[in-house]
C-alpha positions as CSV (number, residue, x, y, z in Angstrom):
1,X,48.3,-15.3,42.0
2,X,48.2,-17.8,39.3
3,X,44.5,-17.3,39.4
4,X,44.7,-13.5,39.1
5,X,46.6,-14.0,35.8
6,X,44.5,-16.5,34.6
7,X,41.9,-13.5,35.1
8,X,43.8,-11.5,33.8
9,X,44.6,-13.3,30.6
10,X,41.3,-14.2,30.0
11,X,40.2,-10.8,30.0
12,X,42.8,-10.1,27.5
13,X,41.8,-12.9,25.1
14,X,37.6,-11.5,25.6
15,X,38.7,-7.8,24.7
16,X,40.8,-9.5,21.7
17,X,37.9,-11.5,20.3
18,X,35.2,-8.7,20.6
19,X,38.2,-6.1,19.0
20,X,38.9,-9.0,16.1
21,X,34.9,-9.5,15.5
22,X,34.1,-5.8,15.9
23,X,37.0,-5.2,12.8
24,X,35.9,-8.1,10.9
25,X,32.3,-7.2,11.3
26,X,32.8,-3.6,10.0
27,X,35.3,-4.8,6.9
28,X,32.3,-6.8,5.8
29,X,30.0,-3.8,6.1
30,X,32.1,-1.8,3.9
31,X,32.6,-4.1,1.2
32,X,28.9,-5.0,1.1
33,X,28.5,-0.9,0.9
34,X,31.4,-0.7,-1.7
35,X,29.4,-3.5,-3.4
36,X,26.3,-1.9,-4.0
37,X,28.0,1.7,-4.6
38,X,27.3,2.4,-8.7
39,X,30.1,1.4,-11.2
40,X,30.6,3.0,-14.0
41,X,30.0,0.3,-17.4
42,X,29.3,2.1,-20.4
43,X,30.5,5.7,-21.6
44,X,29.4,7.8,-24.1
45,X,26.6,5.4,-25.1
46,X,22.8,6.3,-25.7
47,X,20.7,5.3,-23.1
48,X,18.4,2.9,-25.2
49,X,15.9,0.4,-24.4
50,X,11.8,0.4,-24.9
51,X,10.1,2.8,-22.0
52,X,7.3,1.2,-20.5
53,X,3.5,2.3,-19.1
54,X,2.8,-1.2,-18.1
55,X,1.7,-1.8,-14.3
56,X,3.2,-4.7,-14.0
57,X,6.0,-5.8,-15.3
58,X,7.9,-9.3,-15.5
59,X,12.1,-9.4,-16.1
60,X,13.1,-12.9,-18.4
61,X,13.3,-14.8,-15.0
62,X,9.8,-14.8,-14.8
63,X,10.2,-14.6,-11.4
64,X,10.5,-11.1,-11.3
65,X,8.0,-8.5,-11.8
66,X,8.4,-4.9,-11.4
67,X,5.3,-2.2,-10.7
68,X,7.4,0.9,-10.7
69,X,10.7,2.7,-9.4
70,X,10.5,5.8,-6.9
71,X,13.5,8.5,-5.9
72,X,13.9,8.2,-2.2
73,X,16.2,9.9,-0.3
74,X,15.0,10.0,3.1
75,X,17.8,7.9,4.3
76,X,20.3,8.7,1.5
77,X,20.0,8.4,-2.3
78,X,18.1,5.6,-3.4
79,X,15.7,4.5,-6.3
80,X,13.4,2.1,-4.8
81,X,11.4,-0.5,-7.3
82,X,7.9,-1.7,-5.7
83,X,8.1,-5.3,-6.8
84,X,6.9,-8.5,-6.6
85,X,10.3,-11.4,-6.3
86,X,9.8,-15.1,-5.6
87,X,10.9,-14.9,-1.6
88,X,13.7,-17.9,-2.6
89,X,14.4,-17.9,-6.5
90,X,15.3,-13.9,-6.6
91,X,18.9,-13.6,-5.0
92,X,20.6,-10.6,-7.6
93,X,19.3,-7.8,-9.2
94,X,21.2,-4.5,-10.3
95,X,19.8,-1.0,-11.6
96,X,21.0,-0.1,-14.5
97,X,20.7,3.7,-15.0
98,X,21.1,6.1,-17.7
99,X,22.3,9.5,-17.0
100,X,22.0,12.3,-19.4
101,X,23.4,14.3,-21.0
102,X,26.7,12.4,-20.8
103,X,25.7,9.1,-21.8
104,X,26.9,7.5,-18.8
105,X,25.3,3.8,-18.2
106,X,26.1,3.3,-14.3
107,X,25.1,-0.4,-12.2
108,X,24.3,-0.5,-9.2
109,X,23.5,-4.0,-6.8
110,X,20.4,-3.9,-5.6
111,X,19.5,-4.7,-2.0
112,X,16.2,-6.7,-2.0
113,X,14.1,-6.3,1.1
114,X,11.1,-9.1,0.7
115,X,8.2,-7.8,2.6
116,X,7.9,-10.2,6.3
117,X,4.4,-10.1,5.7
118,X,4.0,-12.7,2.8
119,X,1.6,-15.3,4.7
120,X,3.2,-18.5,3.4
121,X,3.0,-17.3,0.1
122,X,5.8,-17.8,-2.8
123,X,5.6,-14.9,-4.2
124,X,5.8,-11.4,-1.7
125,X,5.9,-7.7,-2.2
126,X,9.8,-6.7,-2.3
127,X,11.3,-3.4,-2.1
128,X,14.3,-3.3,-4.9
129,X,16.8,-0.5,-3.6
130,X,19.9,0.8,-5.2
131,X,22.2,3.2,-4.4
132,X,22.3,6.3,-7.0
133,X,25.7,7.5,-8.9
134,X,26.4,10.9,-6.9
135,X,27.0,13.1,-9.7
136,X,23.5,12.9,-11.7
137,X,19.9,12.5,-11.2
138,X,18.5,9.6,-13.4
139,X,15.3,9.9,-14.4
140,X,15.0,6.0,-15.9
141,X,16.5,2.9,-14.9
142,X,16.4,-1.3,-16.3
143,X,16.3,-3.7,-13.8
144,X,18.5,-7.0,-15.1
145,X,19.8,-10.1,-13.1
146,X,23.6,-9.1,-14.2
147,X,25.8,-6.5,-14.0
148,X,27.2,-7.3,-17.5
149,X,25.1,-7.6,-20.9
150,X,23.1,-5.4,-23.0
151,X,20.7,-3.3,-22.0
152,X,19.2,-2.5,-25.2
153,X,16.2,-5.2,-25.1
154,X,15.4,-4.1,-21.2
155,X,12.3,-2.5,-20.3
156,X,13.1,1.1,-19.1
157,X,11.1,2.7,-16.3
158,X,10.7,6.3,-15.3
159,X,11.7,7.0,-11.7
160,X,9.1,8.5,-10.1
161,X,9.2,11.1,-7.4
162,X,11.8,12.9,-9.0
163,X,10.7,16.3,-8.8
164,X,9.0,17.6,-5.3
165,X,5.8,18.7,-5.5
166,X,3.6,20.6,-3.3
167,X,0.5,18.8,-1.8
168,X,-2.4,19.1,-4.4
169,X,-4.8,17.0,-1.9
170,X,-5.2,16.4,1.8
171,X,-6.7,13.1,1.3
172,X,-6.4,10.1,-1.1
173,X,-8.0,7.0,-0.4
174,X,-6.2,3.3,-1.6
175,X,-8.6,0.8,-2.9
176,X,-6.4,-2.3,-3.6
177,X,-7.8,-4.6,-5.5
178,X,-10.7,-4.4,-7.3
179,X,-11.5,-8.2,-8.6
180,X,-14.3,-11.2,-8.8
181,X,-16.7,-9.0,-11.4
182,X,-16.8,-6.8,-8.4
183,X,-21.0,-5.3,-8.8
184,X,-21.6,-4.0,-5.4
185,X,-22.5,-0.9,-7.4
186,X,-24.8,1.0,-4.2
187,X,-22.8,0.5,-1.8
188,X,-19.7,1.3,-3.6
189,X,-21.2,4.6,-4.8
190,X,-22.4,5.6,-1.0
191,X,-19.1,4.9,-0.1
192,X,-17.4,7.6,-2.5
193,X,-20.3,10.1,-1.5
194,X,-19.4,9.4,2.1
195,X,-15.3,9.7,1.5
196,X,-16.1,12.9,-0.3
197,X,-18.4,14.2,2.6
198,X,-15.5,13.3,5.2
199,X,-13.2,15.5,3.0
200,X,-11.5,13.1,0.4
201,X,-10.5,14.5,-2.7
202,X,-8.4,11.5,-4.9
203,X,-9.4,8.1,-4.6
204,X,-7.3,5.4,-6.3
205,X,-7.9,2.3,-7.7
206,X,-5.8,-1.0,-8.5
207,X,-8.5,-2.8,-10.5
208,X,-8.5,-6.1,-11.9
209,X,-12.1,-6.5,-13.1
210,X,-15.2,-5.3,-12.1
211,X,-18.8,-5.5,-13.7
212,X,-19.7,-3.7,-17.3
213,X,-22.2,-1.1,-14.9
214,X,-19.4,-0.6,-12.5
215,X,-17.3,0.5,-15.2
216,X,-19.9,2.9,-16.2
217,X,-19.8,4.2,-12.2
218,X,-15.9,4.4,-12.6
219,X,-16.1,6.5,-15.7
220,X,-18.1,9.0,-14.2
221,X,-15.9,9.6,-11.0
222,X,-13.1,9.4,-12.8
223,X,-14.1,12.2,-15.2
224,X,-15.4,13.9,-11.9
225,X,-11.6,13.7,-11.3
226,X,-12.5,11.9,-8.1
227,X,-11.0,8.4,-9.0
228,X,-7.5,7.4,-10.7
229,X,-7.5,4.0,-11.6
230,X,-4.4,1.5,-12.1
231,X,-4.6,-1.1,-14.1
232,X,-3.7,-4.2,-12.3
233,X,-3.7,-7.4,-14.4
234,X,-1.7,-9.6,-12.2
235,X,-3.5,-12.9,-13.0
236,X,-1.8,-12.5,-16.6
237,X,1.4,-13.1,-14.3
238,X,0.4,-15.2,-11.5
239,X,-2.1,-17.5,-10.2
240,X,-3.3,-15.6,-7.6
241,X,-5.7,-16.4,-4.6
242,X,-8.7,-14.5,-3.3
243,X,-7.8,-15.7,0.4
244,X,-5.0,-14.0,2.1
245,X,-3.0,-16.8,3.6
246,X,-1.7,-19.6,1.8
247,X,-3.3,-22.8,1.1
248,X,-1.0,-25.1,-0.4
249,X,-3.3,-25.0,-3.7
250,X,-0.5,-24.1,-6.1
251,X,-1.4,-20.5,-5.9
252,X,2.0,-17.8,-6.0
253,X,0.4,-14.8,-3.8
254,X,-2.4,-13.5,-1.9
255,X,-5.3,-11.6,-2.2
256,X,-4.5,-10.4,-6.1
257,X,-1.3,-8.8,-4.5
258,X,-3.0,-6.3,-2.2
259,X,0.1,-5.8,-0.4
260,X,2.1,-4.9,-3.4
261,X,-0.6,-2.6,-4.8
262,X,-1.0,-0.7,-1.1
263,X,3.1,0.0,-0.9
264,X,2.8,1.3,-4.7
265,X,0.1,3.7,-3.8
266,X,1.6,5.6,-0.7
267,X,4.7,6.2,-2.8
268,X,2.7,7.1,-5.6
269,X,1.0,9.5,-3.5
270,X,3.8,10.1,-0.9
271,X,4.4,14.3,-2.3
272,X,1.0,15.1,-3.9
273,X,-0.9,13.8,-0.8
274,X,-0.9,15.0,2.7
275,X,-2.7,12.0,4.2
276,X,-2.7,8.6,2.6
277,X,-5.8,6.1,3.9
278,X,-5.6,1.9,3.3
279,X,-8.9,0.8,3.3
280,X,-11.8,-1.5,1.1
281,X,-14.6,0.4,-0.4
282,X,-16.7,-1.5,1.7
283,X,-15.1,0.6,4.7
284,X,-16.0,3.6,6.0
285,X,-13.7,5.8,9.0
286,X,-16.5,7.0,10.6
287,X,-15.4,10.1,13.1
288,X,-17.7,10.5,16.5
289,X,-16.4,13.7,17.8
290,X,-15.5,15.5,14.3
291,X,-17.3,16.3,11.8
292,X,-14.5,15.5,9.3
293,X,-11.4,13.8,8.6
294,X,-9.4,17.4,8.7
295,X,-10.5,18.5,12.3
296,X,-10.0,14.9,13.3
297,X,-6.8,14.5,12.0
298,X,-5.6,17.8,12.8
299,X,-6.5,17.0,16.8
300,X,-5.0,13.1,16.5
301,X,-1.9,15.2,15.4
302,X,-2.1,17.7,18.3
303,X,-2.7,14.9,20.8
304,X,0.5,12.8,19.1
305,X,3.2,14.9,18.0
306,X,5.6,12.6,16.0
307,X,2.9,9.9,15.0
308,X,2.8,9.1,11.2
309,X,0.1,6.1,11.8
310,X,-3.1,6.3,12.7
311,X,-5.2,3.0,13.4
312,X,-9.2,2.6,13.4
313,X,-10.7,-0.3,14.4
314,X,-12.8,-2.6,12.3
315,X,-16.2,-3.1,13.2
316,X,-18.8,-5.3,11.3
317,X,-21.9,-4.2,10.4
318,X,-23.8,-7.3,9.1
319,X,-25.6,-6.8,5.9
320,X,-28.2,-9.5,6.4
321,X,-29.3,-7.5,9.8
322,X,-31.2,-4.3,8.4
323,X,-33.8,-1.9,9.3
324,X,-36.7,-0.2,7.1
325,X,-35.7,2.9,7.5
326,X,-34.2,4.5,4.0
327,X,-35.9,1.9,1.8
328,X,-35.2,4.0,-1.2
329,X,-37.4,2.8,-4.0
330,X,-35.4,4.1,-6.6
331,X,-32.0,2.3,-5.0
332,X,-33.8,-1.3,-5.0
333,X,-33.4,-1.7,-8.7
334,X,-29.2,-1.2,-8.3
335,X,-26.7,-3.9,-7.5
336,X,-25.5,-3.9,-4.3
337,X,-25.9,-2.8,-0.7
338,X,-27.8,0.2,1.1
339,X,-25.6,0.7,4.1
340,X,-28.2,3.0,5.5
341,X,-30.4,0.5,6.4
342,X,-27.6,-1.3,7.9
343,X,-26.4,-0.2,11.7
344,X,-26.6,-2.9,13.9
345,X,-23.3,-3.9,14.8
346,X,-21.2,-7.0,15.9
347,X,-20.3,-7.0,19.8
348,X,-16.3,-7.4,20.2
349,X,-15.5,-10.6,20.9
350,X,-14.1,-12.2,23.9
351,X,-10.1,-12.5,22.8
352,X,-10.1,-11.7,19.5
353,X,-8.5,-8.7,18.2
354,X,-10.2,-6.4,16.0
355,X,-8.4,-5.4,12.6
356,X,-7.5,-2.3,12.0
357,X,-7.3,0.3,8.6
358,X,-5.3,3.3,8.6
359,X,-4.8,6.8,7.9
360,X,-1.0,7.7,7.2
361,X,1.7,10.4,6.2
362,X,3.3,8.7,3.6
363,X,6.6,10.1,3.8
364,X,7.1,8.4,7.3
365,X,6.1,4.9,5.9
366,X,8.7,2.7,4.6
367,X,7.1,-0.6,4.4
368,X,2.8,-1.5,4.6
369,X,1.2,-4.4,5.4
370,X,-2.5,-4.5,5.3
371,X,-3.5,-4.2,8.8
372,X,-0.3,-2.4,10.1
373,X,3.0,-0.8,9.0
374,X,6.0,-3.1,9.0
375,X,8.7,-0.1,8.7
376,X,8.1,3.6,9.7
377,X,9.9,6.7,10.5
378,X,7.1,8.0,12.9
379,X,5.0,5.8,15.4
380,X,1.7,4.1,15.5
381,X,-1.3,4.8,17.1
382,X,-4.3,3.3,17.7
383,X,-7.3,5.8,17.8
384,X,-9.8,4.7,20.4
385,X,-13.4,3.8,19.2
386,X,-15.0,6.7,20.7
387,X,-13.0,9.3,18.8
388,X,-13.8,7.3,15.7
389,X,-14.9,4.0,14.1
390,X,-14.5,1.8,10.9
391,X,-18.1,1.4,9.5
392,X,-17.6,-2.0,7.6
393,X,-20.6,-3.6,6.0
394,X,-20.1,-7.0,4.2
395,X,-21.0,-10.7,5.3
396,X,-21.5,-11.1,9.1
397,X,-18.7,-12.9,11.1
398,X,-20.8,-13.8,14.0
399,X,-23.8,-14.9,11.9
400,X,-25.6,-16.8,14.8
401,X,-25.7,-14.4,16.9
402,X,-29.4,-13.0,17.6
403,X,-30.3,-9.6,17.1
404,X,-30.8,-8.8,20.1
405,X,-27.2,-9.0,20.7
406,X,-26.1,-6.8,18.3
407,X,-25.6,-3.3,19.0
408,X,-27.1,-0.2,17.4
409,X,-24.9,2.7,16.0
410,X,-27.0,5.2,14.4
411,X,-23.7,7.0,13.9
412,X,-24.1,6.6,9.5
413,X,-27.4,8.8,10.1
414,X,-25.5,12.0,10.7
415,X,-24.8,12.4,7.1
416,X,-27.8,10.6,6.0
417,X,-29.7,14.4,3.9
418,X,-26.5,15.2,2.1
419,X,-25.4,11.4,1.8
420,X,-28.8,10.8,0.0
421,X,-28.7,13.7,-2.2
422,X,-25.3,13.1,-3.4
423,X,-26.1,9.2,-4.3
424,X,-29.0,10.2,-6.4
425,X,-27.2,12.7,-8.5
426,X,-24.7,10.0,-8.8
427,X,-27.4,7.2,-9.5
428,X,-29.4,9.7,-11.9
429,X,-26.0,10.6,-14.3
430,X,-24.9,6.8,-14.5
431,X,-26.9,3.9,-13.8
432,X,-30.7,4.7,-13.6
């Protein structure tokens, strides 16, 4: 008997514990809510404060650098600030916004989400979120390290995303980042002609430098309307590195931010843009059974209701392996590749995985890293290499291997009469 109320007892005491943590557990919950709900500061003040264009922007910490804030309210009523935070040094941040007409200055705490995929890096791509006052829509907000203090000296950004817009494009392409006096000027042009071909309307650009004759290219697509380009001057800020995983050499992030400039672009583009692609202008999503990126998509959709990410896998095409068919005469005096005469490809190897780019809807992506989404609404899948193919030509990674080993994919050729045509008029009104 005494046993049975030991049971019994002990039961009791479990229930009590898991009752006590459950209420304590839920109060902390609320007052971390209650913590970042807005408070009102200021009344009846003017909303002052410098607006700024800049693409990158660092707070007085200097460890702190804001790209630009977006309305989300997917979830529930958020600004989110794309940012880049130092992953130990950043612990507060609050929103300050401005609504108008009333003059009302509201703060809010910020939540910040660092981005898991930092590779050893200090420095990592970080969602900023605050919860917006109920009773207006902000269109600017400062970003400061206290709730208290002067706004007046503050940068002031415009909230993006405010207004919902219809889709103006079905496709925009993410090139993220342009850097190293970049000069692969052919192979950068087929590329376009090839996204345009495969039904791409908007390509944009984070670019750090490039050569004085690709700048000359990127003025003509750009007036074309074709390419958008964003500034991105991050080596002002930080010391970046071209690798993508850290190296204990004193650099602050990888890959001149890459991962910061892709999450900027799919909210950038998440209501003018159907379909948002991540990939290097070196890279190509070649389809085998469409004969475009709409009647592809459109059938990846039908075969995957509720999918928001779709993943091609990377295959290399080595540049030093090439054929003479296409020797162009006119293309041998321009920089860069001709990835026509390019399409023998690597075998997969034994255990190692294959990388893969991505076609999205950005408004069920959350969170991007470069290879994969990190948080999503809808779910990932990975396109099999028959329905289609990333075309990558760069520097071989299995540079022993003899030819004979590699495989041949003619697949390229299919657009090679309109792909030609297209690169001339392109060569003919800008470089030669």
């Amino acid at each position: 008997r005494m046993f049975c109320g030991g049971k019994k007892s002990y039961f009791a005491a479990v229930v009590c514990i898991i009752t006590l943590t459950s209420m304590v557990t839920l109060s902390y919950l609320r007052l971390q809510r209650l913590s970042h709900l807005p408070k009102i500061m200021k009344e009846g003040s003017r909303c002052r404060g410098k607006i700024t264009n800049s693409t990158i922007t660092p707070l007085k910490d200097n460890r702190t650098f804001i790209i630009s804030p977006y309305f989300d309210d997917r979830e529930s009523k958020v600004t989110r600030v794309i940012g880049i935070v130092h992953h130990e040094d950043v612990k507060q941040l609050y929103c300050w916004f401005c609504c108008q007409p009333n003059g009302k200055i509201y703060v809010s705490k910020a939540n910040i989400d660092v981005h898991s995929d930092r590779f050893g890096f200090p420095y990592g791509a970080a969602d900023i979120v605050c919860l917006e006052p109920e009773n207006c829509d902000p269109t600017h907000v400062a970003i400061h390290q206290s709730p208290h203090g002067n706004i007046d000296q503050l940068p002031r950004f415009e909230i993006k995303n405010r207004k919902a817009e219809t889709f103006s494009v079905d496709f925009t392409i993410c090139i993220s980042a342009m850097f190293g006096n970049y000069n692969n000027v052919l192979q950068f042009i087929q590329s376009m002609e090839m996204y345009k071909i495969l039904g791409v309307q908007k390509v944009v650009i984070y670019k750090n430098n490039c050569s004085h004759l690709m700048e000359k290219v990127l003025k003509f697509y750009m007036e074309e309307g074709t390419v958008e380009i964003i500034p991105w001057p991050i080596n002002s800020h930080l010391k970046v590195s071209s690798k993508w995983q850290f190296m204990q050499d004193g650099t602050h992030i990888g890959y001149y931010g890459q991962i910061t400039a892709l999450n900027d672009c799919i909210y950038r583009n998440m209501q003018r843009s159907k379909f948002v692609v991540l990939n290097d202008a070196d890279e190509i999503i070649l389809p085998l059974k469409h004969p475009d990126w709409k009647t592809m998509m459109s059938s990846l959709q039908e075969q995957n209701p509720g999918a928001g990410i779709f993943l091609f896998e990377n295959h290399i095409f080595p540049e030093d392996v090439s054929t003479h068919m296409f020797n162009i005469s006119s293309w041998n005096t321009v920089p860069g590749v001709n990835i026509l005469q390019h399409v023998h490809r690597e075998p997969d190897r034994k255990d190692v995985f294959n990388p893969r780019k991505m076609i999205i809807d950005p408004r069920k992506v959350i969170q991007t890293s470069v290879h994969s989404v990190l948080r999503a609404y809808g779910n990932s899948v990975n396109v099999p290499m028959d329905v289609a193919l990333i075309y990558h030509c760069r520097v071989p990674l299995q540079g022993n291997l003899p030819r004979e080993s590699l495989i041949r994919d003619t697949t390229l050729w299919r657009y090679n009469s309109s792909l030609i045509m297209n690169v001339n008029k392109v060569l003919y009104q800008t470089v030669l």
